[in-house]
N, C-alpha and C positions, 0 to 999 in steps of 0.2 A: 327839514332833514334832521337825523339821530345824530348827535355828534360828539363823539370823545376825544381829548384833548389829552395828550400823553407827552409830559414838560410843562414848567408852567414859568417858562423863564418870560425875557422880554417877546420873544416872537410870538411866541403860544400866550401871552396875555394880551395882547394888539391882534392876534387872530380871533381868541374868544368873542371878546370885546366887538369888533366886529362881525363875526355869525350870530351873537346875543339881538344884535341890532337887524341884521337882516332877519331876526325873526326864526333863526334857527334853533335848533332844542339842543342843549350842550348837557348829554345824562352826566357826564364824570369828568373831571380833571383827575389825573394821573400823575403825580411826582416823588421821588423819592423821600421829600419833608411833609408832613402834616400839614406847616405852618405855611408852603409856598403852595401846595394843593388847594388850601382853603381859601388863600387868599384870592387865586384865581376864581376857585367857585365862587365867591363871593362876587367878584364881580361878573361870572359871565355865566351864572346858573351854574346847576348841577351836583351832582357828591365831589368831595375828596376824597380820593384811595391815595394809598403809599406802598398797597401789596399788588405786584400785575395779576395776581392768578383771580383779583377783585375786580378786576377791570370788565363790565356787561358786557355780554354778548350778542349785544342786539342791539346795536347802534347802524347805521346805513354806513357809515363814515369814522375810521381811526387817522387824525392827524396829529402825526408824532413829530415834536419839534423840541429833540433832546442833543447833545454834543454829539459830534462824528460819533467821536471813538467809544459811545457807547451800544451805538445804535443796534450794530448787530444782533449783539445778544437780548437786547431788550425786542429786538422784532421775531426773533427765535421763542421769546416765551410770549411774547403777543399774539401770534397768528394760531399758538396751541387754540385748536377746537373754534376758529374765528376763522379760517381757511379762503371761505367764500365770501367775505367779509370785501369790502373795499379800504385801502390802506393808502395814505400820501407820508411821504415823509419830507423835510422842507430844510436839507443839510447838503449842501452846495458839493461835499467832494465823498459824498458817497453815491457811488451805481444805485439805478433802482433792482438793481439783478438781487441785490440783498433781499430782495423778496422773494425771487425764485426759490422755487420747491417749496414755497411756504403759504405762497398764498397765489389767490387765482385773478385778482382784479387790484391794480396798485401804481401806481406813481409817484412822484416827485414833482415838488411845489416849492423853487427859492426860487423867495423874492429877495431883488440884488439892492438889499439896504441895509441898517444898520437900524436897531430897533431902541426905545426904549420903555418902559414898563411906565414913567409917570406922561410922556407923548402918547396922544390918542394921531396914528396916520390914519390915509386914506390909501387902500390899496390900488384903489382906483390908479393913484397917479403914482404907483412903484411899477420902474421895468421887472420883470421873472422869464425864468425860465421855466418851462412847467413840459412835463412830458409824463407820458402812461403808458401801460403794456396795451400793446393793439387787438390783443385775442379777447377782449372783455367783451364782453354779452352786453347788446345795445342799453340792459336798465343799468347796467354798473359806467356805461360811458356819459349814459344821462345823468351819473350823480356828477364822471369829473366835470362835463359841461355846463353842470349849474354853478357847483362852486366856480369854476374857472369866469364866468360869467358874474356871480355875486362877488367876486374879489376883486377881478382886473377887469377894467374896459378896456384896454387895449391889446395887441394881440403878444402874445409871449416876446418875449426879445429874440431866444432860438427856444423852439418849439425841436427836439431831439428828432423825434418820428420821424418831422416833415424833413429835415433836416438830412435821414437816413435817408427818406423815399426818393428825397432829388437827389442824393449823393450816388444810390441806388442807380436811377434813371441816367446820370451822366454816362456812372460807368459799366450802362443796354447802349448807350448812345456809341461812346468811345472806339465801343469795340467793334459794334456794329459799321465805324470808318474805317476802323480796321482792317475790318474784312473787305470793304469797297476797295481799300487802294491796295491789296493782294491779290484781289478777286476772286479770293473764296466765296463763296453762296453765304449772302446774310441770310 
């Protein structure tokens, strides 16, 4: 899998580090310094950029693991002309709706730990919560279910969707009593 890396702090260089190793293809790290892009490339393959509008266009996979409070905007000039593109971003208290209207296939990937750049983990054994927009096109749901599967073995801690879809179903159920002990027609 194509993969650019946009941040190159502690998470995003334990993330490379790891896709380098499963044998993934890391085209570019993306950060604001020369000196912390490179260093990332360096060890996890790929160019260093420090300008987004440098960032390829042809990657399978944008995972972006940059501060809350920049994200926005950095995912407003990332999805320019990358639209169809698939997008994770891995920042605990922002919505994935910061995607909406921007792009067509994207989620959110935090993992619930604390990271460091000279610690090599194993994602294997970090709890996450990982969640994705459900209108993706079965090849864009095959990329999150490989990464999801080359990351984590075990299953999300809350998984959002699933989380909706029973939340959803309680309250068909709910109502559906509802209506028995009223006796309106379910």
């Amino acid at each position: 899998m194509k993969v650019i890396l946009i941040g190159a702090g502690r998470l995003a260089t334990n993330l490379g580090k790891a896709l380098l190793e499963a044998g993934h293809d890391i085209l570019q790290v993306y950060s604001r310094t020369m000196e912390s892009a490179s260093a990332l490339a360096t060890l996890a393959g790929g160019a260093p950029v420090t300008e987004i509008e440098k960032v390829r266009k042809d990657a399978d996979v944008y995972i972006i693991s940059v501060k809350d409070s920049v994200l926005p905007d950095l995912v407003q000039a990332l999805c320019s002309g990358r639209s169809t593109k698939v997008f994770l971003h891995t920042a605990g208290s922002v919505n994935m709706d910061v995607f909406a209207g921007m792009a067509l296939h994207y989620g959110v990937f935090y993992p619930m730990q604390s990271f460091s750049k000279e610690q090599t983990v194993s994602f294997h054994d970090i709890p996450f919560l990982w969640y994705e927009y459900q209108r993706s096109h079965s090849q864009y749901r095959d990329i999150y279910l490989r990464l999801r599967c080359f990351l984590c073995r075990q299953e999300p801690v809350i998984n959002v969707m699933q989380k909706s879809r029973s939340r959803n179903a309680q309250v068909r159920q709910d109502s559906a009593r509802s209506d028995d002990d009223t006796g309106a027609p379910s």
